[in-house]
N, C-alpha and C positions, 0 to 999 in steps of 0.2 A: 799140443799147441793148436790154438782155434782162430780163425781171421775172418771175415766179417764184412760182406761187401751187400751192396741195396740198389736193385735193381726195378726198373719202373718201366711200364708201357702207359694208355693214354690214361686207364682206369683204375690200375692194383699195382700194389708194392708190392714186391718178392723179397725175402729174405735168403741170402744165399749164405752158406757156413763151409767156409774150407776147412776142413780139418789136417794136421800133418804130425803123425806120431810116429816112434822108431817104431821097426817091423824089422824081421828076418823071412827073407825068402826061403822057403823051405824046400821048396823043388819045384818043376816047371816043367812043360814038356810042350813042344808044338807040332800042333796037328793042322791039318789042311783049312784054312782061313780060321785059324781059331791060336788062344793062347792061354794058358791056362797059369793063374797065379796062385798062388797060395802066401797067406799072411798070418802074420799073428803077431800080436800086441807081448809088449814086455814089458812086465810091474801093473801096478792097480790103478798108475795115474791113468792108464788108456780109458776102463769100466767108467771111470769117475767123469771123463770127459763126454764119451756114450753118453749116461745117463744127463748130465745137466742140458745137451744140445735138441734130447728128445721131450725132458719138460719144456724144456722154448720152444719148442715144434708147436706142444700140445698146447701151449697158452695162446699164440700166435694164432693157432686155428679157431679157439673159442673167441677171443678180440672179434675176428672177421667173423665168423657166421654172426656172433652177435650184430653186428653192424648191418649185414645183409638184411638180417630178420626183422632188425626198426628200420632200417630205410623202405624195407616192405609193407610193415606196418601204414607208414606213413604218407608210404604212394598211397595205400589201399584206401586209407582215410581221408586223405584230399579227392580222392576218386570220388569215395562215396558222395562225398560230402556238395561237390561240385557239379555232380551228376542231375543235372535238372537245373540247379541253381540258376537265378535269373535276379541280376544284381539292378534292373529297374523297379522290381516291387517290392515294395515296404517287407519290412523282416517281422511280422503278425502273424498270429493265428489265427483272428478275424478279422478281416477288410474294417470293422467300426473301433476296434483296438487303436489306439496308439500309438504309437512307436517314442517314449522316452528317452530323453537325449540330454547329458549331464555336461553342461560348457563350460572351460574353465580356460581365462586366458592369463597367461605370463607374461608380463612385460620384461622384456631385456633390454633394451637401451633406447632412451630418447635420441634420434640420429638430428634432428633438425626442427626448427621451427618457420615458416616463409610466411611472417607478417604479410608481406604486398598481398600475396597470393593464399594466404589464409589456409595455410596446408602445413600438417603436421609428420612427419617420419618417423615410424619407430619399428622397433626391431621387436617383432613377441612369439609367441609361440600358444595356439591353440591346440586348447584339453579335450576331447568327445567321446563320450562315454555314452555305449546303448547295448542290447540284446537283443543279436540275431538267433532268432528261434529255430529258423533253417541251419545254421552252423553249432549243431551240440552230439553227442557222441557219448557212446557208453566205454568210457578207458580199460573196462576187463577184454571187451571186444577185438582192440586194435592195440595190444603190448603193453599196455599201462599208459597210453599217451595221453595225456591233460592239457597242452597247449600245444599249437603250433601255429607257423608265421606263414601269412598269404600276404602278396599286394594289395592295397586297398583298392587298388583299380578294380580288381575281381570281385568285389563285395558290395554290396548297400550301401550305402553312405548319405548323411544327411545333407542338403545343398545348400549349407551357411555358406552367408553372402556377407561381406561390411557395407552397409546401405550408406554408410555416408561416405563412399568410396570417391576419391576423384582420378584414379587412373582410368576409369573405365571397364578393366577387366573383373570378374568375378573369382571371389576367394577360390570357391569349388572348383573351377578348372583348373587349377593349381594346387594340388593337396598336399604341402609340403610343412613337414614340422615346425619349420621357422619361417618367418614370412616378415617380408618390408611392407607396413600398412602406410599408404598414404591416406589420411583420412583429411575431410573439411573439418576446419575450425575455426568461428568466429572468432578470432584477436582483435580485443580492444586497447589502443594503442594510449589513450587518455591519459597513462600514468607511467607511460615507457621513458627511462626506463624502469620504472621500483613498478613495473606493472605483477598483476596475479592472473594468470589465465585459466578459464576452466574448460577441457577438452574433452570431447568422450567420442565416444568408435561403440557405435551401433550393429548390435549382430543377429540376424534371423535367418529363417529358410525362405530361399525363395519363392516355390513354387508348393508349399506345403502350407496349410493353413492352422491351427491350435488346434483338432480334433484330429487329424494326422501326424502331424507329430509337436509334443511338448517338450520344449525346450527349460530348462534347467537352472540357473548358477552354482558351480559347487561350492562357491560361497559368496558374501555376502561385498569381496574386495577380492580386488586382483592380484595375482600372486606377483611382487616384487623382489622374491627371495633373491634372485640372480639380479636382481636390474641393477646397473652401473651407472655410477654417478653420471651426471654431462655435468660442464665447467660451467654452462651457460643457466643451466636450471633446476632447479630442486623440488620434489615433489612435498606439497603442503598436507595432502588428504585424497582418499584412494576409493571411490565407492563402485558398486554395482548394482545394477535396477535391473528388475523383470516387470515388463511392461504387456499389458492386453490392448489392443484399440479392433474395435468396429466398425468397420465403411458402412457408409449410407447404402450398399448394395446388395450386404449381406452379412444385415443388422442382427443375424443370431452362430455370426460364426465369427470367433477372435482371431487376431494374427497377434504373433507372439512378437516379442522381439528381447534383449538382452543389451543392455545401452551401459557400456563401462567409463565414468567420470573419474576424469584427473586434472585434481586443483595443483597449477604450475606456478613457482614464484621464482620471478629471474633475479639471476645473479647480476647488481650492476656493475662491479666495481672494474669490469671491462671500459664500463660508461664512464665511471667516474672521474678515470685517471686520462683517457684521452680525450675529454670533451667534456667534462664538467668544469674540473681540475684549469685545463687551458683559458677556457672563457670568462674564470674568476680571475685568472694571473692578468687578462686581459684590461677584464675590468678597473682591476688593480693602478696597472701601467696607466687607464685611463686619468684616472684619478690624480694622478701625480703630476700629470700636466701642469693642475694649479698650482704643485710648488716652484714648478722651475719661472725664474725670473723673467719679466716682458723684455727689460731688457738687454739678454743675451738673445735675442730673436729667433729661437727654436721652438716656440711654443707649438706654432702651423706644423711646422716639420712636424713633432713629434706627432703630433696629433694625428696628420694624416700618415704617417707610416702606420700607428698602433690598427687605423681601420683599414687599409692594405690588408697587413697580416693577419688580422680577423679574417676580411673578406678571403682571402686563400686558405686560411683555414678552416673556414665553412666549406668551400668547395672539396677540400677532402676528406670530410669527413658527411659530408651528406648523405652519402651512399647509406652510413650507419643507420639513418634512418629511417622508419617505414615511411615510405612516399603513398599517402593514404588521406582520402579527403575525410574520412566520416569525423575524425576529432584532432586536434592538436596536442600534439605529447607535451609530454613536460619538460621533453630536453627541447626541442621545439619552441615553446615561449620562451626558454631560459638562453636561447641562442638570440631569440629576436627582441630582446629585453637587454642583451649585453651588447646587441646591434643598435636600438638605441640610443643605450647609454653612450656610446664612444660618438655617433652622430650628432649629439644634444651638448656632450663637452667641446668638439667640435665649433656648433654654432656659437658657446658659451664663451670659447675662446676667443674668438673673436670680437664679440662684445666686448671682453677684459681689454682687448690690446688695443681696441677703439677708443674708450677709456681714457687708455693711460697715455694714448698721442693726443688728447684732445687740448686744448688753448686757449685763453683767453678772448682769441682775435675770432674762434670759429662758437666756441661754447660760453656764454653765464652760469655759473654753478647755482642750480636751485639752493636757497634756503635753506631748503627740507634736506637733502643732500650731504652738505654741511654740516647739517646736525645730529644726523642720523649718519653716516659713516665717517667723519671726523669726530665726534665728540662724544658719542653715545656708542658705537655697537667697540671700537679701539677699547674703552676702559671694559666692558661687559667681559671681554675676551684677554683682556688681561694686555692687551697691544698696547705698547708706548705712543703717546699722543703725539702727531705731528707740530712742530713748531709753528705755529703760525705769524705771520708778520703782526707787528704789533699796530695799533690805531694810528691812522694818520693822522701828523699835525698838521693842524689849522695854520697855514699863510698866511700872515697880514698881511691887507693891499700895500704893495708898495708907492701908493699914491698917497697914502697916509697920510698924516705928518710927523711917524716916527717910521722907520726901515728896520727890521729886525733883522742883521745877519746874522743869528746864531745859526740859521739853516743854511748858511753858506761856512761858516768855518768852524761852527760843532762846538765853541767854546761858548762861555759864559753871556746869555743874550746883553748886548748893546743898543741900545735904542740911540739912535740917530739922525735929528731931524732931516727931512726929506728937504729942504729949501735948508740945508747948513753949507756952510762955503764948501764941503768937501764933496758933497754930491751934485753943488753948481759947476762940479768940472768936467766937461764932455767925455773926457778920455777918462774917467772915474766914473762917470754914471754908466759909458759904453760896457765898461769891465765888468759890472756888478751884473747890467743885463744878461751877460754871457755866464757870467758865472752861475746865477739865476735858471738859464735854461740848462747847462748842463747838468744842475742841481735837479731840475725836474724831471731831467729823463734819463737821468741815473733811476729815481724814484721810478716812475712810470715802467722802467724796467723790470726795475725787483720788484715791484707789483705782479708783471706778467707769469714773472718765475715763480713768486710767492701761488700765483693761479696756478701755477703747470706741473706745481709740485703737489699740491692740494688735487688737481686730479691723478695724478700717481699714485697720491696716497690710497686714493678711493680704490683705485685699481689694485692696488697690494692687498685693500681691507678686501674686496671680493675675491682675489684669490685666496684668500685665506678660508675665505667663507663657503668656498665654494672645494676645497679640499675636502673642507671636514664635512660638507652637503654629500661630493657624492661617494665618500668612502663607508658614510653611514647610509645611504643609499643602495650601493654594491653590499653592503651585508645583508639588507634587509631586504632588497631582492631575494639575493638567495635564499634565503631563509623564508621566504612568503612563496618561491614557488614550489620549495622540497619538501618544506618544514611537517607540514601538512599530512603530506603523504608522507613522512619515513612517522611519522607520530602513529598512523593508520595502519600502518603492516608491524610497525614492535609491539601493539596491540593484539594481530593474529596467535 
């Protein structure tokens, strides 16, 4: 029977093997500090258990020297290898050589976009590809070795820099696989939200000029295999440029640079539903003023409540916008457009209610008035015509020499000489005069109301007209400040 225990100091594992198998003591005898045992195994399990404990001995020992003899190898080779090595000078065999440098950047996730501040986030990862002339090795020499892993602190390195950097610090001092670029980018807000942005992250050496070292693209677009969606933006087209420019200083030597483009199209429908969406329902509510009745007297009311809650509801959503002078977005006029609209029905309103309080004793109804929203725009629109009081009859003088009462008792005219014994009677002629006036300003009355309902009417006929003005209005707004632009990107 065999047990199996694993012991360890700071550097090496030890294998320790108990072994416990029957034995017969055979004899023994003790001498002066001594004891002396004798053993022996019984049956063939004991040899069989020897032999497998001594091949794990024997493999055990070849595992580690092997391991001693590459880790030897490989001191030996970074020894060499770093023995002189001087990781400030270019890795050439001649000082006029080049040094070739293959860039390749991955984009992993668009992290942000800051409109105000014209700065873009993203998460990538830079590829660099060169040949150090000083780090090569013949593999029969040092155990078979072909590759091995050093710091890049301890080696050459090319100094890419992102020139359109706005944190300040430089890529190079920080030589990390993954990397948060904050780069500038001009955003034009002109078409926020359905806007398209185009961004790019510029990369060169900074202290190395195109005959020192050439820098590369190992293709032609940036690697997006990993990049993650953002909710906010979707990438439209992906390019990369290698670019040469000559200063006026030193007009025969190039500087290189590598300048990666990304066409970005935002997702709006963030926009749409809390601030497009709202300021049509707005519009809407606007709108409907004109049907509600003058008078139930809530026309004001409603009116100014709807631009209340506009106005509060611009205040919390302004943030969304880029607070930016160089142009006007398009949610922007489509807010100050639905700010109008509610202001204009506002002043509209009141006109209508002015209107329809107006009276005979303060207003003359023009003419034109008359005929144009009593007579004319009522049938065009399908509106039942307003009853109008009928022409007045013509009063004979009662100085006549006939008296007409039919306009005093509605019955069949009697003509009545004015000098007939019945109206030579004081208290008969007295009666007829009263009866006479209250006859006229009965009339005189229902004239005023026949006036006061004729401006009513007028006021009804412009609310009406003015429903259907700005609901067709409020569409074609919208549609005249979107329309345009979503017609322009289903085109892309």
């Amino acid at each position: 029977m065999m047990k199996y225990a694993a012991l360890s100091d700071d550097k090496h594992w030890h294998l320790v093997i108990h072994r416990q198998y029957r034995c017969v003591a055979a004899s023994g005898e003790r001498r002066a500090g001594q004891r002396r045992v004798e053993v022996g195994c019984v049956g063939f399990g004991c040899l069989a258990l020897l032999a497998m404990a001594a091949i794990f001995f024997v493999i055990q020992l070849l595992i580690l020297a092997g391991a001693v003899w590459a880790s030897k190898d490989e001191t030996r080779l970074v020894k060499t290898l770093f023995t002189g090595y001087n990781k400030v000078v270019r890795p050439v065999a001649h000082f006029t050589d080049p040094v070739v440098v293959t860039v390749g950047l991955q984009l992993i996730q668009l992290i942000s976009v800051d409109e105000v501040n014209q700065i873009v986030s993203s998460n990538v990862r830079l590829k660099q590809q060169w040949k150090d002339v000083n780090l090569q090795w013949n593999p029969e020499d040092y155990g078979g070795i072909k590759k091995i892993r050093v710091p890049s602190t301890d080696i050459w390195r090319p100094d890419l820099v992102l020139y359109n950097n706005v944190t300040g610090a430089h890529w190079h001092d920080h030589m990390e696989p993954s990397r948060i670029f904050k780069s500038y980018c001009e955003i034009i807000v002109l078409h926020f939200p359905f806007d398209l942005q185009n961004c790019s992250m510029k990369l060169g050496t900074w202290t190395y000029d195109g005959k020192l070292v050439v820098i590369n693209p190992d293709s032609d677009r940036p690697d997006l295999s990993h990049f993650m969606e953002s909710g906010e933006w979707v990438m439209k087209d992906f390019r990369s440029w290698k670019h040469q420019v000559f200063y006026s200083c030193c007009p025969d030597t190039p500087y290189l640079d590598i300048t990666y483009h990304f066409l970005m199209l935002r997702l709006p429908l963030y926009f749409i539903v809390n601030v497009i969406i709202p300021c049509m329902l707005f519009s809407f509510l606007t709108g409907l003023v004109f049907y509600l009745p003058t008078d139930s007297g809530e026309k004001m009311t409603l009116s100014i409540s709807v631009l209340l809650s506009l106005t509060v509801f611009l205040l919390v959503i302004v943030e969304l916008i880029p607070s930016t002078s160089s142009a006007v977005p398009l949610i922007g006029k489509y807010m100050l457009f639905t700010m109008v609209f509610v202001i204009a029905s506002i002043i509209i309103t009141v006109i209508v209610i002015n209107t329809h309080h107006r009276s005979p004793s303060t207003h003359t109804m023009p003419e034109w008035v008359r005929k144009v929203f009593i007579e004319t725009i009522p049938n065009i629109m399908f509106f039942s015509t307003m009853k109008r009081p009928g022409k007045e009859k013509q009063i004979r003088c009662i100085y006549g020499p006939d008296f007409d009462i039919s306009d005093i008792s509605g019955n069949q005219a009697t003509s009545v000489p004015y000098q007939s014994p019945i109206t030579k009677n004081p208290d008969v002629r007295s009666a007829i005069e009263g009866v006479k006036y209250i006859a006229e300003t009965m009339k005189s009355d229902e004239e005023s109301n026949n006036a006061a309902e004729e401006w009513k009417f007028v006021a009804m006929v412009l609310d009406h007209i003015l429903l259907c003005v700005f609901m067709a209005v409020c569409l074609i707004g919208t549609l005249g400040v979107f329309a345009g632009r979503l017609i322009e990107l289903s085109l892309l």
